[in-house]
C-alpha positions in Angstrom: 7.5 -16.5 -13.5 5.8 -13.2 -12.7 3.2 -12.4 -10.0 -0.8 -11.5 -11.8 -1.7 -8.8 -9.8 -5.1 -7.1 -11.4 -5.9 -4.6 -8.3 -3.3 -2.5 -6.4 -5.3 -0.8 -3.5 -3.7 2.4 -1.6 -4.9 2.8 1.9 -5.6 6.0 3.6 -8.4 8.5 4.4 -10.3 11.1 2.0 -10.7 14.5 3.9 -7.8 16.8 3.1 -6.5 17.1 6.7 -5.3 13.6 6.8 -3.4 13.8 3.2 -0.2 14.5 4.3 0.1 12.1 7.3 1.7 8.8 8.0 -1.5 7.3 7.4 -2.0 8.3 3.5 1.1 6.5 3.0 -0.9 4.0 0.5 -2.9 6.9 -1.1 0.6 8.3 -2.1 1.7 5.1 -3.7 -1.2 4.5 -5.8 -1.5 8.7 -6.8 2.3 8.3 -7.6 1.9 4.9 -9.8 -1.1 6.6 -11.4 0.2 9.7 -12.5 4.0 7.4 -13.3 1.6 5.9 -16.1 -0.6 9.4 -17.2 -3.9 7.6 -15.4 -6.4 9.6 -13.1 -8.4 8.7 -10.9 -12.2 8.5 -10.9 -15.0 8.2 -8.4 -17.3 5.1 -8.4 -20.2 4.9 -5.5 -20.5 1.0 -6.4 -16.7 0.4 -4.6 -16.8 3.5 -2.1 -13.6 4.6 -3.6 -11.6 6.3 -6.2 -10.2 4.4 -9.3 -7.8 4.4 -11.9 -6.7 1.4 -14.7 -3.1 1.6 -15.8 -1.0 -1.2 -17.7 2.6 -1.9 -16.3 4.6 -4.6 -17.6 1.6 -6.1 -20.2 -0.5 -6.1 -16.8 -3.6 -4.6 -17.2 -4.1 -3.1 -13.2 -7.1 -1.6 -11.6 -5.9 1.1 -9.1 -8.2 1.7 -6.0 -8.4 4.0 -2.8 -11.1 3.4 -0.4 -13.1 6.5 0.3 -14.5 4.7 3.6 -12.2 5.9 6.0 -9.6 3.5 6.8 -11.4 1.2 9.6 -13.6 0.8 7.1 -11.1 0.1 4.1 -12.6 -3.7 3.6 -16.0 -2.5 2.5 -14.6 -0.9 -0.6 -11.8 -3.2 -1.3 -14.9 -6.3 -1.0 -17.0 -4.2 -3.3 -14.1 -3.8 -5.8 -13.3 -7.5 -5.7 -17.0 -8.0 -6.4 -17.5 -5.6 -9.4 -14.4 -6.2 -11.3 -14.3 -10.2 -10.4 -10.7 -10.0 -8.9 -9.7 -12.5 -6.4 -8.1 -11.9 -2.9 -5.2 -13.5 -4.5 -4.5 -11.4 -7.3 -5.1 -8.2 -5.2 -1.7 -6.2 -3.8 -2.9 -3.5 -0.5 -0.1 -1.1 -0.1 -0.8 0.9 3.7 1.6 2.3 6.1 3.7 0.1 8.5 4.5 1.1 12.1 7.3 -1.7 12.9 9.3 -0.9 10.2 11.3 1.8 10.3 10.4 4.8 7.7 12.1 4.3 4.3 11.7 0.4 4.6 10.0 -1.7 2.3 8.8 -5.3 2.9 6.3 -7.9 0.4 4.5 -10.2 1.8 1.2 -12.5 1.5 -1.2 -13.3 3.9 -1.4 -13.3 7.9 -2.5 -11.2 10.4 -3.4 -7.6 10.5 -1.0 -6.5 12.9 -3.4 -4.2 14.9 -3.3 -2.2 11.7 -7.2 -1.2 11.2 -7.1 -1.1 7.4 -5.6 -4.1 6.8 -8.0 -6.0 10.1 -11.4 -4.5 8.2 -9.5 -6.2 4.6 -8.9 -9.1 6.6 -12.5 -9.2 8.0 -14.4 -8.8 4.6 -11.9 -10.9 2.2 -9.3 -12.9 4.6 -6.3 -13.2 4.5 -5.1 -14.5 1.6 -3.8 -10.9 -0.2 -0.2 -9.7 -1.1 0.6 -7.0 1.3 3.1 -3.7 0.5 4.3 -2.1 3.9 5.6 1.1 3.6 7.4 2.0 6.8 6.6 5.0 8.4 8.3 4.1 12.0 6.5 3.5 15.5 6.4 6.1 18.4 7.7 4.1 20.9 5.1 3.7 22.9 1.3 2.3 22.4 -0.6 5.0 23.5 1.2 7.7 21.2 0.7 5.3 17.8 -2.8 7.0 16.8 -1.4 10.6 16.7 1.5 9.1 15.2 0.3 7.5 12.2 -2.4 10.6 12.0 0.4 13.4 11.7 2.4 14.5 9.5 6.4 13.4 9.7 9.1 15.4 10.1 10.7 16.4 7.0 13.4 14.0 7.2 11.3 10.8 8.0 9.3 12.0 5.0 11.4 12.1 2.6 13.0 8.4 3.8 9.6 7.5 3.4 9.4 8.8 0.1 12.9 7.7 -1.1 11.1 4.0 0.3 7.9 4.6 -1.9 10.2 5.3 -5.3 12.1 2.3 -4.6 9.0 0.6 -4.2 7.5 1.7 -7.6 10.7 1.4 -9.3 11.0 -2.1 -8.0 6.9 -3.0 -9.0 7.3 -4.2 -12.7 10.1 -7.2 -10.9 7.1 -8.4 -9.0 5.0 -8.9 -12.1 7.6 -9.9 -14.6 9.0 -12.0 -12.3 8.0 -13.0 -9.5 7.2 -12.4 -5.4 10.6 -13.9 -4.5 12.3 -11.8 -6.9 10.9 -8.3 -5.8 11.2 -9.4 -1.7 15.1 -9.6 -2.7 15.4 -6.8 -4.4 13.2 -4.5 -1.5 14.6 -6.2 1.6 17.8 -5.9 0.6 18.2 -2.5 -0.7 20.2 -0.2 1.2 18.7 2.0 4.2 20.6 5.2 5.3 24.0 4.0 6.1 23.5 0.2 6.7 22.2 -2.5 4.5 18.9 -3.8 5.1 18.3 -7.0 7.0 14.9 -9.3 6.2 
């Protein structure tokens, strides 16, 4: 049985610097999965964000990126929740992952934020109780270097294993609706990843 899912929301920020960073990796799902279906995105003040409404696999979706900075990604994901009566459960956040390494995808639903800000202000405004889409974009190594990390660009390599991970992703997105969570997690976290296969 497949998985309802009426909102998909990208994380990332707005200003144009940050576009190309780690960061934005939500933003570039949800711009990829928009254009994918011939949808554009459109401003809306009620939601602080951008959105879009495609239809994949008889699923009518409502595409969102918060225009609130992503500390402050709640408020617009709360708001969108609100306007378009979606519940927490039916929503799917797609943001960038630091412990997983870039090119790796993983589903899950609910839990903690995992110190990542966009998710902890989603968290704070909704709880918990979301489907989550982590796009790995790799960790630094060490604490102190994970905010320029995640606020730069990668190198071109990591970037395009981040973007091979992203177009497995939306390849993989009409499993999760047509059939199911369990389905789609078994198809993502065991797909293969550079030279070795993928462990859960």
């Amino acid at each position: 049985m497949g998985q309802r899912i009426d909102l998909i929301a990208g994380l990332g920020n707005p200003d144009p610097e940050y576009l190309t960073t780690r960061h934005n990796a939500g933003f570039w799902f949800v711009d990829a999965l928009a254009r994918d279906c011939g949808a554009s995105f459109t401003s809306n003040k009620k939601i602080f964000g951008a959105t879009a409404e495609i239809e994949l696999a008889g699923q009518r979706i409502r595409l969102l990126k918060p225009m609130t900075y992503m500390n402050e990604s709640g408020r617009s994901v709360a708001a969108a929740s609100r306007y378009f009566k979606i519940e927490p459960g039916h929503m799917l956040v797609v943001y960038d992952e630091l412990d997983l390494p870039p090119g790796r995808v993983k589903l899950k639903f609910g839990g903690g934020s995992a110190g990542h800000r966009g998710i902890k202000s989603i968290i704070e405004h909704l709880g918990a109780e979301f489907w989550r889409l982590r796009l790995g974009v790799g960790h630094p190594g060490q604490r102190e270097r994970v905010v320029g990390h995640v606020l730069r660009r990668a190198s071109a390599d990591e970037e395009q294993q981040i973007l091979d991970g992203l177009s497995a992703a939306l390849e993989a997105l009409p499993v999760l609706l047509e059939d199911g969570a369990e389905r789609l997690q078994n198809r993502l976290h065991t797909r293969r990843h550079g030279d070795s296969e993928a462990e859960d």
